[in-house]
C-alpha positions as CSV (number, residue, x, y, z in Angstrom):
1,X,12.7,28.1,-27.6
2,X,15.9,29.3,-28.9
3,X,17.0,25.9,-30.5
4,X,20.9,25.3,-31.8
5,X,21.2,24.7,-35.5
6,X,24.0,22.5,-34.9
7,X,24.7,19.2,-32.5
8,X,28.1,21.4,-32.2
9,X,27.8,24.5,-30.4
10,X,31.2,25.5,-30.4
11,X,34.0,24.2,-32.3
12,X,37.7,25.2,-32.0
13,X,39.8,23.9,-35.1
14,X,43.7,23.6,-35.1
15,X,44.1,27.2,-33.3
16,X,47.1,29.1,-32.0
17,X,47.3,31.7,-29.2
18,X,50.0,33.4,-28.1
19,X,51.6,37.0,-26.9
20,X,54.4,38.6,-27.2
21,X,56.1,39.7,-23.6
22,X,58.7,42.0,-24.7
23,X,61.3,39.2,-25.3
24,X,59.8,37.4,-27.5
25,X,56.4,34.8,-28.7
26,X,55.3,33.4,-25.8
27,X,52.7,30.6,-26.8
28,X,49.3,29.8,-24.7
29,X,47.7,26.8,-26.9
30,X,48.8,25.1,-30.1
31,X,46.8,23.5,-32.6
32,X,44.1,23.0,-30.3
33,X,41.1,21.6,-31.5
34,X,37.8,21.1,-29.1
35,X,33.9,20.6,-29.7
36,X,31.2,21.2,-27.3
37,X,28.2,19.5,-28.2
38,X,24.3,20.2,-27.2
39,X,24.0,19.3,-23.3
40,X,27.1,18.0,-22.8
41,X,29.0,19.5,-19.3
42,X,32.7,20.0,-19.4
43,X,35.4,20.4,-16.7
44,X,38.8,22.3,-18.0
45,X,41.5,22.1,-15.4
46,X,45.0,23.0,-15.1
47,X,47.5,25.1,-12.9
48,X,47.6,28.8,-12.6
49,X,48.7,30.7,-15.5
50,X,48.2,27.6,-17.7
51,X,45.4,29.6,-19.9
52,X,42.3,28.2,-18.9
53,X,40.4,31.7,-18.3
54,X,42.1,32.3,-21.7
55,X,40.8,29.6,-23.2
56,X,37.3,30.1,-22.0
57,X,37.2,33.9,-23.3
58,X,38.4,32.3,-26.7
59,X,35.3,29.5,-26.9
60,X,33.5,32.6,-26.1
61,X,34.5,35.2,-29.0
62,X,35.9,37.5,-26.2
63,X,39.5,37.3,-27.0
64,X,40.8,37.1,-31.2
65,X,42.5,34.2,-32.0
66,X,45.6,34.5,-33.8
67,X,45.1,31.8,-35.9
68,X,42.8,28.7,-36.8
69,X,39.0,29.1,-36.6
70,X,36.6,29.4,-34.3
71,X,32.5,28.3,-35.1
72,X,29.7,29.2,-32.9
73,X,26.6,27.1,-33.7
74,X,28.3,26.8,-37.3
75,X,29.0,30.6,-37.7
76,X,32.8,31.4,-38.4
77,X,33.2,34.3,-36.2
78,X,36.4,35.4,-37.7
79,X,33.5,36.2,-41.3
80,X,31.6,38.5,-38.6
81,X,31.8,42.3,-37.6
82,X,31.5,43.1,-33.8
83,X,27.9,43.7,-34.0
84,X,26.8,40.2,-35.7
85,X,29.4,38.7,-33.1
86,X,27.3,40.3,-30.6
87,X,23.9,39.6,-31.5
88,X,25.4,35.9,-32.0
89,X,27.1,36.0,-28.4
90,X,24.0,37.0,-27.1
91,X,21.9,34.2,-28.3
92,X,24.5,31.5,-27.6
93,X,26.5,31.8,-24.8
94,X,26.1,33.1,-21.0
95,X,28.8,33.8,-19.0
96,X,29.4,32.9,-15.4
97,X,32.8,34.5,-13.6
98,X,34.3,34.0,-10.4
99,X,32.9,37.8,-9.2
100,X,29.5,38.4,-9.9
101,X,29.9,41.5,-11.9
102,X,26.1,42.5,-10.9
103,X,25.7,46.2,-12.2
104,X,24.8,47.7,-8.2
105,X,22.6,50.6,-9.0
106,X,19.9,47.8,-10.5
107,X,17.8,45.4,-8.4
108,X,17.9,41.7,-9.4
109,X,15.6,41.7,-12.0
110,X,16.8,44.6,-14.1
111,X,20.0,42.8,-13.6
112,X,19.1,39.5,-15.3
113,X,16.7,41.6,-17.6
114,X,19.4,43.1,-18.8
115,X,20.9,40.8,-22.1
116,X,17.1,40.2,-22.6
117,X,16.3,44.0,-23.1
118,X,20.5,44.4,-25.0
119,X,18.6,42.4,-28.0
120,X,15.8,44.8,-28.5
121,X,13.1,42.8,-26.0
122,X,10.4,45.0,-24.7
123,X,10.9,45.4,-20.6
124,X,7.4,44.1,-19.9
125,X,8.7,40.6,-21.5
126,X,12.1,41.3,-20.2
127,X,11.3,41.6,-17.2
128,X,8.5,38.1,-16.9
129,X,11.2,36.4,-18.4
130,X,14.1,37.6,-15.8
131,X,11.9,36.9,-13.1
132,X,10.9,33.3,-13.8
133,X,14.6,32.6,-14.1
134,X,15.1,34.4,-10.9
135,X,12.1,32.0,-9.4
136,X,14.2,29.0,-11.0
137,X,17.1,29.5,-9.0
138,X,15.5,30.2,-5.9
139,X,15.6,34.1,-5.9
140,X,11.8,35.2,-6.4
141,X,11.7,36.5,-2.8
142,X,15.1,39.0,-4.1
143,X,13.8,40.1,-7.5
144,X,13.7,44.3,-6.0
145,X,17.1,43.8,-3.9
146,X,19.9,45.1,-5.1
147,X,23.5,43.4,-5.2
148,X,24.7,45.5,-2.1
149,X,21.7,43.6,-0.1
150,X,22.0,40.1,-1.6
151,X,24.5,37.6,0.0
152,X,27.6,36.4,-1.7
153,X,25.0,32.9,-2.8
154,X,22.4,35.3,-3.7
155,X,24.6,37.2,-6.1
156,X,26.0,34.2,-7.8
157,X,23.0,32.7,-8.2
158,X,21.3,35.9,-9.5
159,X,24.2,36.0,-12.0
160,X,23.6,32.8,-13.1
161,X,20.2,33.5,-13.7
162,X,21.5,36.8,-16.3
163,X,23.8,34.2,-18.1
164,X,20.5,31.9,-18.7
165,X,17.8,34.0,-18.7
166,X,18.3,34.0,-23.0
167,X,18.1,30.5,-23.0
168,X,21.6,30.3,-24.4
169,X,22.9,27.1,-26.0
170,X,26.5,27.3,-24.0
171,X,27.3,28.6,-20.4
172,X,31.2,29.3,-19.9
173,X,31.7,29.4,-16.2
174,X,35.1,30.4,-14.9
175,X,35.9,29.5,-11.1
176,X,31.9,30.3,-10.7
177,X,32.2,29.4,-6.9
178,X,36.0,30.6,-6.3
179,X,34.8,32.8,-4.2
180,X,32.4,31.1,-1.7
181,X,32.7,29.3,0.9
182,X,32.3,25.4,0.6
183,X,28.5,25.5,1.6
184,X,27.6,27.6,-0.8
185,X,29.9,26.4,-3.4
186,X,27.8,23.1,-3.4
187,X,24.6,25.2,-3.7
188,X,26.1,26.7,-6.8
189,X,27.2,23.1,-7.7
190,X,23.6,21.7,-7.8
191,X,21.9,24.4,-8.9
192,X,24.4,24.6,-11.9
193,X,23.9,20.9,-13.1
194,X,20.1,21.3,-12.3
195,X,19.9,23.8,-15.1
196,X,22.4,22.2,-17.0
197,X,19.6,18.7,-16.9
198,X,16.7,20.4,-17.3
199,X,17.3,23.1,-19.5
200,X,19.8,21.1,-22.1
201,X,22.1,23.8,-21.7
202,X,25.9,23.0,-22.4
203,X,28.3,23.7,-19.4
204,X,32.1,24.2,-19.8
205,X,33.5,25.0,-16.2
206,X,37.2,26.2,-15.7
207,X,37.7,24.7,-12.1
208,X,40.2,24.2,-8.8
209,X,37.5,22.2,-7.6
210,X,37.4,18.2,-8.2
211,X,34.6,17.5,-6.4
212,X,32.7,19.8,-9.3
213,X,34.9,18.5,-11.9
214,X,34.2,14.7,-11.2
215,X,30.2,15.8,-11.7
216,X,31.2,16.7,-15.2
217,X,30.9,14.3,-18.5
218,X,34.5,14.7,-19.4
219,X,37.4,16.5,-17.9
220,X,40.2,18.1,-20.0
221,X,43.4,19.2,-18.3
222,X,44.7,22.4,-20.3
223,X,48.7,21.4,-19.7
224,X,51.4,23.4,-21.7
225,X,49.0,24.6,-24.3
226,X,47.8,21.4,-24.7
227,X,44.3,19.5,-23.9
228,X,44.2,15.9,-22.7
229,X,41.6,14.2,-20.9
230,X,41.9,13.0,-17.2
């Protein structure tokens, strides 16, 4: 089991963002400090443009920040090179987008299998443990189809299962059912706060959706670089 070594999984402290646009400094947040703690499930909403994707790749040690600092699972990741940040990503986060970003030439399995063999697993275990994920969320009759033959459900849920499948201690989920239609939106709903219950994984979703937001433990809205709780 790939246990935490902290209740805080990821902790933003006092940090700035911003870009320039030609004209000038054009700032996204501002001092802004958030934990995520073990199995907790957070909603972060705001309007377009406000810098909730942004935000999310942040938490996630995708995008530098300009200044503050950043801990994942107690590690500063400004004090690590891109390869210990990698290795660290790997181990504690998954990542869910709005687009499935399935690699097409692979079936389902190699999919998911894919972090699993990234970090040096052999493909006989990658692959046992990419298909009981894949049995998990209800894709063990898809594990040799590829993306092109899997429905829009089927490839979210299969993506799902490659954000999970190294029993990370965070998922970051942006818009993860923005582009499904309302049946199979709620599919991705359940199935997403399943895992979140039974696996004690932490879940931070940037939503439009309040029906998924209200299933959520707290929800922040991300409002002119600021983060206050509805």
């Amino acid at each position: 089991m790939n246990k935490p070594k902290n209740d805080v999984i990821i902790d933003c402290k006092n940090i700035d963002q911003y870009f320039d646009d030609g004209t000038g400094r054009v700032d996204i947040f501002q001092g802004l400090n958030l934990q995520i703690k073990t199995g907790q499930r957070l909603a972060i909403v705001g309007a377009s443009g406000s810098g909730k994707s942004t935000l999310l790749y942040m938490m996630g040690g995708l995008d530098k920040i300009k200044s503050g600092r950043l801990l994942l699972d107690g590690h500063d990741v400004s004090q690590l090179n891109a390869k210990k940040l990698g290795i660290l990503r790997n181990k504690t986060l998954g990542f869910v987008y709005q687009f499935h970003h399935l690699l097409h030439e692979f079936s389902a399995l190699e999919n998911v299998a894919m972090p699993l063999l990234i970090r040096g697993d052999s493909t006989a275990q990658a692959k046992e443990q990419a298909a009981d994920i894949l049995q998990q969320v209800g894709l063990s009759h898809r594990l040799k189809h590829k993306p092109g033959e899997l429905s829009g459900g089927e490839r979210q849920r299969a993506a799902i299962a490659r954000a999970l499948v190294t029993n990370p201690h965070c998922l970051l989920a942006d818009e993860p059912t923005g582009n499904l239609d309302n049946t199979t939106a709620k599919q991705v709903y359940d199935l997403l706060i399943k895992l979140n219950e039974e696996m004690h994984t932490s879940l931070v979703l940037v939503t439009h959706d309040e029906s998924l937001a209200s299933r959520m433990d707290k929800t922040l809205l991300l409002s002119d670089g600021k983060l206050s709780q509805i």
